[in-house]
N, C-alpha and C positions, 0 to 999 in steps of 0.2 A: 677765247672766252670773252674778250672784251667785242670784238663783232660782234657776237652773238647775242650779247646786255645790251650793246645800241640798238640793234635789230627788235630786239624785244621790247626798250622802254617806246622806239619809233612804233611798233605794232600796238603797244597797248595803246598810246595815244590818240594812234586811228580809231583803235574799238570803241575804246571809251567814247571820242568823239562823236563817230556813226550811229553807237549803239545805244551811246546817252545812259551807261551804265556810272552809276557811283563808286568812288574809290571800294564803299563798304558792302555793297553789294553785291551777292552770288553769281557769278557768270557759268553760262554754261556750257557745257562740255567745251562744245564746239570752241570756242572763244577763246579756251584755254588750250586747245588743239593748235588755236593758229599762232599764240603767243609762244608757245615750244617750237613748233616748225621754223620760229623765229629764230629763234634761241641756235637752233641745227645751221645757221645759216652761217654760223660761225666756225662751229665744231665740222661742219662737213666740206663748207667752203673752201677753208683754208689747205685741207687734203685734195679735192678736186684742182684750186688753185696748182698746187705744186707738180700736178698729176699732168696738167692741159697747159700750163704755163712753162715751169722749170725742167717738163722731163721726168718728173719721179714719175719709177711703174707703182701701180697698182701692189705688184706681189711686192715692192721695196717697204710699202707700210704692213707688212704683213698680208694682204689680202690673201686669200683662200680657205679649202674645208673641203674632208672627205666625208662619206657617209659616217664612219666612226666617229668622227668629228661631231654629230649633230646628238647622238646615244649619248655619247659620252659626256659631253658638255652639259649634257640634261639633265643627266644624271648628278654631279659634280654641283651645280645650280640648284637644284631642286634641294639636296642633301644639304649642303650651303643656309640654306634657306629654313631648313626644317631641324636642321641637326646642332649645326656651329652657332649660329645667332642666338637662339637662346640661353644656352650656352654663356655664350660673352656678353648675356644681359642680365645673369643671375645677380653680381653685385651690384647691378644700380635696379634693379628690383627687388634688391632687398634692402636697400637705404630707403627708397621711395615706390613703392607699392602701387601708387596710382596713376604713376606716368601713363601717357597713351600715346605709344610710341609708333605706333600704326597711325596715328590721326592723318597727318599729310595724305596718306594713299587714302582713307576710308573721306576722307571730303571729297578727293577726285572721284571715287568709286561710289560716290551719293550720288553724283550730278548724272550717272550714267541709267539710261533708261532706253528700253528697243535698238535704235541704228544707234542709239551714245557707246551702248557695250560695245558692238563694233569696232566705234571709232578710241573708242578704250584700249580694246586688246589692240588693236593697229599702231595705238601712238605707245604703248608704254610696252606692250609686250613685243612688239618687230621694232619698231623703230628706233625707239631710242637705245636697246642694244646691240644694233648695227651700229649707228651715229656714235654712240658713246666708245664703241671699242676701236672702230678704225681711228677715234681725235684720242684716247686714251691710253690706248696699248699700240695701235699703230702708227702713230705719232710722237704722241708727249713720251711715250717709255723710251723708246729708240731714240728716240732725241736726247734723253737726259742718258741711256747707258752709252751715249759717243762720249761723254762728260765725266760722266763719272763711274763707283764701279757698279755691277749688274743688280746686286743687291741692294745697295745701295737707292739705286733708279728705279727700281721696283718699290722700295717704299715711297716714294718721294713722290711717285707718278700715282702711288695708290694715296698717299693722304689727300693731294690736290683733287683726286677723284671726291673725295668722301668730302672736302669743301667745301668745293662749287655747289655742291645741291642745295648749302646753303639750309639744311636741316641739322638742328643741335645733337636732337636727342637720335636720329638715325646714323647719326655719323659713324659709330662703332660699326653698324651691319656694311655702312658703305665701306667703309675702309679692309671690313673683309672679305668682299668681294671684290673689292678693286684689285687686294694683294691677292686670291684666288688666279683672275680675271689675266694677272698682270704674271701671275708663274705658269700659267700656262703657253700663256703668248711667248715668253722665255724660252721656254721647253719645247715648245713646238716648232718657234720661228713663224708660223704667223699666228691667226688670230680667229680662227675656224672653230676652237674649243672653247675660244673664251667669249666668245658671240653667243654662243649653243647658251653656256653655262650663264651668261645672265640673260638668256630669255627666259634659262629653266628660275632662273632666280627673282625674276619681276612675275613670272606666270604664278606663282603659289602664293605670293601675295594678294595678286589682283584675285584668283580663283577663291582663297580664302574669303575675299573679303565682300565678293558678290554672293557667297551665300551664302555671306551672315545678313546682307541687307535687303529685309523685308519687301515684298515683291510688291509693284505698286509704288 
C-alpha cells in the first residue's frame, strides 16, 4: 500500500505539473485513470515481485476460476450490492437521511463521457477487481491466516480492505464485501469467485449510476 501512495503522490505531481491542473480543480477521467494505475503499482507489484523474484506460483496466491466461478461470483456481487448494503445502511439512514453515500462513485461517473464510459468500466469494473483481489485475498488474507486464526484473518484482511479506500461513509459496503470477497477465497482456496463477485459488485454501481446521469 505504501508503494502504491508513493507512486500515486509521484504521479499526481507529474500531472499536476504537465497538466497545469489546480489542486481544486476537476480532472478528468483519464487523469484519474492514470493516478489509480498508479496506485496498482503497489497492489500488483508486490504479487508479480514474489511471483518473478522469490518463486511464489501464481496458483500459491490463489490465482484461478472456472466457468461456475464467473455465474456464481455475479451473482453473489450483484446480490451483495442490491440486497445486503442497504440493508446495513438502514441505521445510519435513519439517523441522517441525507447522507450521499454514493457521491465518491457518482463524481467519477460525471467526468465519464463516450471513450470515458469505456475507460470507466475498464479501470473500476475489470481492473480494479482483479488488482484488488489477488493484493487482498491473494496475499494480505493468506498472509495474515499463516499468523493467525482463519476467522479471525478474514476480518482483519476485510477491515483493511474497507480502510484503504480511505472513504468514511462507504466503509460498511466495503467491509462487506471484502468479508464476502475474503469467505469465498477461504472456501474455495483461490480467488476466481471472489474476482467474479466484486466485478458483479462495482458493475451495479457504476450501471446504476450512468443511468441516472443525464446524457450530455
Amino acid at each position: 500500500m505504501v508503494i502504491g501512495m508513493v507512486a500515486s503522490v509521484v504521479a499526481a505531481g507529474i500531472v499536476f505539473a504537465v497538466g497545469g491542473y489546480g489542486v481544486d480543480e476537476v480532472m478528468p477521467l483519464s487523469v484519474v485513470a492514470i493516478l489509480q494505475a498508479a496506485l496498482w503499482t503497489g497492489l500488483l507489484g508486490v504479487p508479480l515481485w514474489l511471483v518473478v523474484v522469490r518463486g511464489v506460483r501464481w496458483v500459491d496466491l490463489g490465482w484461478g476460476a472456472t466457468f461456475r466461478d464467473a455465474w456464481q461470483g455475479l451473482g453473489i456481487g450483484i446480490a451483495t450490492q442490491v440486497a445486503v448494503v442497504p440493508i446495513i445502511y438502514i441505521p445510519v439512514l435513519l439517523m441522517a437521511d441525507d447522507l450521499d453515500v454514493s457521491g465518491p462513485a457518482r463524481d467519477l461517473v460525471d467526468k465519464a463521457s463516450g471513450g470515458g464510459i469505456l475507460l470507466l468500466i475498464l479501470a473500476v469494473v475489470v481492473g480494479a477487481p482483479i488488482v484488488e483481489e489477488i493484493f487482498f485475498r491473494g496475499l494480505t488474507l493468506r498472509a495474515l491466516e499463516a499468523r493467525m486464526r482463519r476467522r479471525t484473518a478474514l476480518v482483519v484482511s476485510a477491515f483493511v480492505f474497507g480502510v484503504v479506500h480511505l472513504q468514511f461513509l462507504q466503509f460498511p459496503a466495503l467491509l462487506a464485501i471484502g468479508l464476502i470477497c475474503g469467505w469465498l477465497a477461504q472456501r474455495d482456496g483461490r480467488i476466481g469467485r471472489a474476482i467474479w463477485a466484486h466485478v458483479g459488485f462495482n458493475a451495479v454501481t457504476v450501471a446504476v449510476l450512468l443511468l441516472e446521469t443525464p446524457a450530455g
